[in-house]
N, CA, C and O of each residue as an XYZ file, in Angstrom:
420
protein
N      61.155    -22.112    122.716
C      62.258    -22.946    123.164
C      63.280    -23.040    122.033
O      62.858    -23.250    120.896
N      64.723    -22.888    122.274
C      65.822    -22.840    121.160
C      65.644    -24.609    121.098
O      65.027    -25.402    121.808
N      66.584    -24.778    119.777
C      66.656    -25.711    119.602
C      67.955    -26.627    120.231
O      68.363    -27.728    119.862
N      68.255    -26.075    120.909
C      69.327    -27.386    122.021
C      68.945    -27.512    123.114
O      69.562    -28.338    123.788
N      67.454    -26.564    123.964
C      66.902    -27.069    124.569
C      66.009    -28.269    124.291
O      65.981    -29.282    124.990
N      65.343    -28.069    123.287
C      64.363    -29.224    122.933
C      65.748    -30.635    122.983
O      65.590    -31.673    123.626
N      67.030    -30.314    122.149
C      67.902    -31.434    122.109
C      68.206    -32.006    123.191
O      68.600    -33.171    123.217
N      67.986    -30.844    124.850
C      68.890    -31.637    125.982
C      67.615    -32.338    126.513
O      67.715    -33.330    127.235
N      66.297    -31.770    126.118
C      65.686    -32.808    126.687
C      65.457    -33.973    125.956
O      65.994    -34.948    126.483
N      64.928    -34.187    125.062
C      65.332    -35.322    124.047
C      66.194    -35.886    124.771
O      65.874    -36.889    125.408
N      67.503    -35.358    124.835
C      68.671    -36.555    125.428
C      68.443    -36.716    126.853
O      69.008    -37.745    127.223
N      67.758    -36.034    127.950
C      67.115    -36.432    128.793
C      66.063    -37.593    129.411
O      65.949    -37.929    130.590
N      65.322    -38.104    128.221
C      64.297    -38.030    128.043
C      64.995    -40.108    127.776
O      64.986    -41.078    128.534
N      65.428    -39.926    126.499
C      66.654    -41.001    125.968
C      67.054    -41.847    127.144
O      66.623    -42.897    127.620
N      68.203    -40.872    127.501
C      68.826    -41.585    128.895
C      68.000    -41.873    130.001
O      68.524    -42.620    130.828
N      66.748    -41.454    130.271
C      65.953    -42.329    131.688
C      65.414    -43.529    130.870
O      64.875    -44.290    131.673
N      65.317    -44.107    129.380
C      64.221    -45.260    128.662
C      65.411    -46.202    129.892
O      66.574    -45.978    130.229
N      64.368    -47.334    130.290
C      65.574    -48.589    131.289
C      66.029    -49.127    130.178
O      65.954    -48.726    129.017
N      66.681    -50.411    130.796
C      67.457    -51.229    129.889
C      65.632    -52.219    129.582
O      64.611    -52.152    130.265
N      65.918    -53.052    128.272
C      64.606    -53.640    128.090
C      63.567    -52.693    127.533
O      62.617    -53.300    127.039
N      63.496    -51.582    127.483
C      62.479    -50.670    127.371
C      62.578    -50.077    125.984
O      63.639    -50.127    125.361
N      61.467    -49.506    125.483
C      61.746    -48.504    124.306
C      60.786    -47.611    124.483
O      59.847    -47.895    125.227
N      60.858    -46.138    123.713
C      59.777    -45.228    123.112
C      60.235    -45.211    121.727
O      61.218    -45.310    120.993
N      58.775    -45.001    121.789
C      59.013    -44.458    120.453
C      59.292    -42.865    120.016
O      59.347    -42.002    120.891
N      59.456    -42.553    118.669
C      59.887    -41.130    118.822
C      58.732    -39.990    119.401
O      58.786    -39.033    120.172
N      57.660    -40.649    118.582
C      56.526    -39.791    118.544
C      56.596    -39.437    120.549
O      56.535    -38.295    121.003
N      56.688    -40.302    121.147
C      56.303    -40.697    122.898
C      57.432    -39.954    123.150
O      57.236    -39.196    124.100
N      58.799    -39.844    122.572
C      59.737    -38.618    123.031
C      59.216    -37.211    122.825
O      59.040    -36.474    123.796
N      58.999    -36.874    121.758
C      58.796    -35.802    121.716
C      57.660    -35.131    122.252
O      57.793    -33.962    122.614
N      56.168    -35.915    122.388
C      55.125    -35.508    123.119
C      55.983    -35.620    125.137
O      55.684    -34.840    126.042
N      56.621    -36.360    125.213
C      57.119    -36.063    126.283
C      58.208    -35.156    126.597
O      58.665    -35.077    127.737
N      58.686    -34.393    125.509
C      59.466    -32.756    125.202
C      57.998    -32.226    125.367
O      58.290    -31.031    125.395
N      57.077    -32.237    125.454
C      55.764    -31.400    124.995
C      55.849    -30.662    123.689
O      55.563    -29.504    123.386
N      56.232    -31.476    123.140
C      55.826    -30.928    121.485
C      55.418    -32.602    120.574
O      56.257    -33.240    119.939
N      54.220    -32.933    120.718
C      54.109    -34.165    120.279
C      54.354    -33.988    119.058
O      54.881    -35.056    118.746
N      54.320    -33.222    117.961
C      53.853    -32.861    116.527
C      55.659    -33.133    116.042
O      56.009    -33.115    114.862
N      56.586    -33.361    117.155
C      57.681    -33.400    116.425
C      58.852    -34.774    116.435
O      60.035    -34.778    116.775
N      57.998    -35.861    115.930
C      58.660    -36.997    116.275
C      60.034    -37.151    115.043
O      61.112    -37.695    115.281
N      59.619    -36.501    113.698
C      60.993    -36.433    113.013
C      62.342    -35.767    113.580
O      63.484    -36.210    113.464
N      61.938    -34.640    114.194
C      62.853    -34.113    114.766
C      63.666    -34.613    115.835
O      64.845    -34.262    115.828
N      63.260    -35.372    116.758
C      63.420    -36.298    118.021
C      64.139    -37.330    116.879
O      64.879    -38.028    117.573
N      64.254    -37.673    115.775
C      64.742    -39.087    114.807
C      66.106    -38.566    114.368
O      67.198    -39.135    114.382
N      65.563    -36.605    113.738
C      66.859    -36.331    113.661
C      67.765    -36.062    114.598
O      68.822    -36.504    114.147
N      68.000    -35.490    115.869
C      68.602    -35.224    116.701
C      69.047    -36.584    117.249
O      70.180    -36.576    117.729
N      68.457    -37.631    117.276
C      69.148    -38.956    117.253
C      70.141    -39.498    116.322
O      70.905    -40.435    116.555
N      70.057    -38.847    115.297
C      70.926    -39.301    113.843
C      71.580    -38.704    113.833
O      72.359    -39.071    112.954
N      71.932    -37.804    114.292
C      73.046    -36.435    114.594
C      73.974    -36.895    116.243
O      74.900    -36.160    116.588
N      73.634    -38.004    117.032
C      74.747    -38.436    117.604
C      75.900    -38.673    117.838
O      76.070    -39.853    117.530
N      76.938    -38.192    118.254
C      78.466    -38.436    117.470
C      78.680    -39.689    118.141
O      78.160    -39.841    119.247
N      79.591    -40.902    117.471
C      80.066    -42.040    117.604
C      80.530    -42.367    119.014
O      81.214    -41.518    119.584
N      80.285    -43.319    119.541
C      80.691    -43.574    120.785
C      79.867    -43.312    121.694
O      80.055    -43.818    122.800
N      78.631    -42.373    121.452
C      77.784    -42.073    122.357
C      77.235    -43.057    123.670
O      77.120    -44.252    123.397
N      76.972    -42.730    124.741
C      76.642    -43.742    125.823
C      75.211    -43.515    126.180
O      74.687    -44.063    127.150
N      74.479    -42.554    125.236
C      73.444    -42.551    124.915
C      72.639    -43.540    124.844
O      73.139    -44.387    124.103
N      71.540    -43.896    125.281
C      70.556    -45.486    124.321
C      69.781    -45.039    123.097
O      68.686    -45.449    122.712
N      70.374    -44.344    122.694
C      69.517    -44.059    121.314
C      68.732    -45.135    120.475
O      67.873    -44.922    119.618
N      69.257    -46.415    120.949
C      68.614    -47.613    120.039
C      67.500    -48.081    120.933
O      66.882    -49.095    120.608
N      67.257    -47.573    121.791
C      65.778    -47.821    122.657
C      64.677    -46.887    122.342
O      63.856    -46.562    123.200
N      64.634    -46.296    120.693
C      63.944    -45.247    120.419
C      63.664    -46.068    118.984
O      64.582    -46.316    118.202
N      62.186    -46.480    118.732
C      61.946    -47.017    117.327
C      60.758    -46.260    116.859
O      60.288    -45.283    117.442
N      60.349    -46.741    115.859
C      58.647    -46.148    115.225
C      57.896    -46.503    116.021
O      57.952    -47.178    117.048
N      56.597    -45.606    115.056
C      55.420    -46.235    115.784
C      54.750    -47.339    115.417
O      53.565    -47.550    115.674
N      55.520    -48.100    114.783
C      55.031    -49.614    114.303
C      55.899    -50.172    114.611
O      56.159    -51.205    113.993
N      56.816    -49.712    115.798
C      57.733    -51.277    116.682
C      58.520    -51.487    115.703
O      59.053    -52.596    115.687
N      58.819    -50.610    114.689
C      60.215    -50.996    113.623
C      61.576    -50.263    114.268
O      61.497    -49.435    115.175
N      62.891    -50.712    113.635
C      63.810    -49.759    113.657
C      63.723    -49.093    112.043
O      63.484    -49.627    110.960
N      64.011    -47.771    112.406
C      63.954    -47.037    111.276
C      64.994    -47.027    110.598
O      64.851    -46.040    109.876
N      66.044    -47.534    110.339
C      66.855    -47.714    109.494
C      66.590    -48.551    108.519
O      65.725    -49.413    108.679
N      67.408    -48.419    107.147
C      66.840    -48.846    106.201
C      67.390    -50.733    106.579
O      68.435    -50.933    107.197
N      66.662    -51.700    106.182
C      66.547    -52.703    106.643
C      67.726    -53.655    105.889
O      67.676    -53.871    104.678
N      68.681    -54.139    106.668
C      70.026    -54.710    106.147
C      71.263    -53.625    106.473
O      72.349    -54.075    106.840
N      71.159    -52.881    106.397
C      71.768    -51.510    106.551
C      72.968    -51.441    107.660
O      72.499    -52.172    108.532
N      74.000    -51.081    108.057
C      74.784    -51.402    109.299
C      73.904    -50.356    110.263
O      73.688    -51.025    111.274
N      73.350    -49.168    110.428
C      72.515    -48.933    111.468
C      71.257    -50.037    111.891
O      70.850    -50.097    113.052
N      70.962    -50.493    111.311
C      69.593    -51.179    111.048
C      70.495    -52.750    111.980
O      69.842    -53.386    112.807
N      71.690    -53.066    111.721
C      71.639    -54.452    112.429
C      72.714    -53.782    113.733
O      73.070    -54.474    114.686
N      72.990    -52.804    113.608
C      73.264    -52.269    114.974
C      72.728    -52.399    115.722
O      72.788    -53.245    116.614
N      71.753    -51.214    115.466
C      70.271    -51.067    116.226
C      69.816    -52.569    116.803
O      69.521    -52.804    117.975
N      69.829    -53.433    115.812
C      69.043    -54.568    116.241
C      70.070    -55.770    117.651
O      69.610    -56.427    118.585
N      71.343    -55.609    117.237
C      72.131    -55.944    117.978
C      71.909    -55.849    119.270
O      71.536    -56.755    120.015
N      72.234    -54.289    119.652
C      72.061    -53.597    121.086
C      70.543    -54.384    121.686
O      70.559    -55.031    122.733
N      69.107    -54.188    120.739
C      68.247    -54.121    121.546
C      68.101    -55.923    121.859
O      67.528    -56.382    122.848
N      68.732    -56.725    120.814
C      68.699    -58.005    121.204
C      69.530    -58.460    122.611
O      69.268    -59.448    123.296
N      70.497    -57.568    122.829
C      71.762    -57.840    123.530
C      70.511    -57.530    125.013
O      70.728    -58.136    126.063
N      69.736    -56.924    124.950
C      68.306    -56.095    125.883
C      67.764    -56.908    126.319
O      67.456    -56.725    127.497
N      67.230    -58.550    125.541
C      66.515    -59.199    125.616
C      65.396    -58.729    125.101
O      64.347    -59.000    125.686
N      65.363    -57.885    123.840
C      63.730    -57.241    123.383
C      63.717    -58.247    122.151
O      64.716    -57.970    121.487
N      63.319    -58.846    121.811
C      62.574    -59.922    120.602
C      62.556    -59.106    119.893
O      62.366    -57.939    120.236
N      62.759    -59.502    118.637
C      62.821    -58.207    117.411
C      62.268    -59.858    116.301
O      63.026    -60.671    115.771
N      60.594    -59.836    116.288
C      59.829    -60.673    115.002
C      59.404    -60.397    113.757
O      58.253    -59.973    113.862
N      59.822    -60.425    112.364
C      59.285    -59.911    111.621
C      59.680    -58.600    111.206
O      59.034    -58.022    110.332
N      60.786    -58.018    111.805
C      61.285    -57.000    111.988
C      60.348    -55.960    112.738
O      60.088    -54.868    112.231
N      59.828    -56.379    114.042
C      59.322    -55.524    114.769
C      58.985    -56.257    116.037
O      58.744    -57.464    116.061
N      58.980    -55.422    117.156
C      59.179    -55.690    118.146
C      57.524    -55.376    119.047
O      56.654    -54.647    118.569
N      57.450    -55.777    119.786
C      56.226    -55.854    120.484
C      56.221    -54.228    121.576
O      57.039    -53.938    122.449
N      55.032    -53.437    121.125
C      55.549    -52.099    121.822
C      54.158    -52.428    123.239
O      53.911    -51.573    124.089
N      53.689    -53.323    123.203
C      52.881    -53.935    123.760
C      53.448    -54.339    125.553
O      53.055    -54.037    126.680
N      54.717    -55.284    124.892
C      55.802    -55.484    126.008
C      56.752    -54.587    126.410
O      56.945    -54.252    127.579
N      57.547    -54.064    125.126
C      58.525    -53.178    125.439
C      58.610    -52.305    125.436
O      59.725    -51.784    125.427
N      57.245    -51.450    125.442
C      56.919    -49.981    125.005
C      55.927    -49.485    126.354
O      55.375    -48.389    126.456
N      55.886    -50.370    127.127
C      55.097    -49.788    128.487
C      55.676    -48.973    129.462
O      55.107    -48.535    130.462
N      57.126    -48.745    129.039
C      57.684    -47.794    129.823
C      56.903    -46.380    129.824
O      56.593    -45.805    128.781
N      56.619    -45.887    131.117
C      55.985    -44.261    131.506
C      57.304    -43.969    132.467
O      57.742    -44.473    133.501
N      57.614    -43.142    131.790
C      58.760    -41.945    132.748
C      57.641    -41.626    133.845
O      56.429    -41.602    133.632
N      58.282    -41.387    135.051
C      57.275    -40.829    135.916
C      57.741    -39.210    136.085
O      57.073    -38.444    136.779
């Protein structure tokens, strides 16, 4: 698979998370069927151009963090949007318990 296929699904993949919802990267990319590539799914998110209508901020770790460095203007972006969601963001992490039960069907 080239690599802007793996990207359109990634952004496929992105755009069905609902509103309220998150994956994580690792859960994107095993759902590209390449689980082994959750950095890549982080970079192709970080490579977004501005304005995007993308939900890219419905995509965190696998410890319910946002991966931006913490204080950071991505980092209270990020946190903005998913508050604006109604997703609780405690401790700087969010419950993937609640908001991570999304299954694409």
């Amino acid at each position: 698979m080239k690599s802007l296929e793996f990207n359109e699904l990634i952004w496929q993949i992105v755009a069905a998370i609902p509103l309220g919802k998150v994956l994580t990267y690792g859960q994107v990319a095993k759902l590209c069927g390449f689980p082994n590539h959750a950095r890549y799914v982080g970079t192709t998110l970080k490579c977004l151009p501005k304005g995007t209508t993308l939900p890219w901020h419905r995509v965190v770790n696998a410890k319910g963090e946002i991966s931006f460095p913490r204080g950071s203007e991505g980092y209270h972006r990020q946190l903005s949007l998913l508050e604006k969601e109604g997703i609780a963001i405690k401790n700087d992490k969010l419950s993937l318990a609640i908001y991570g039960s999304y299954s694409p069907s």
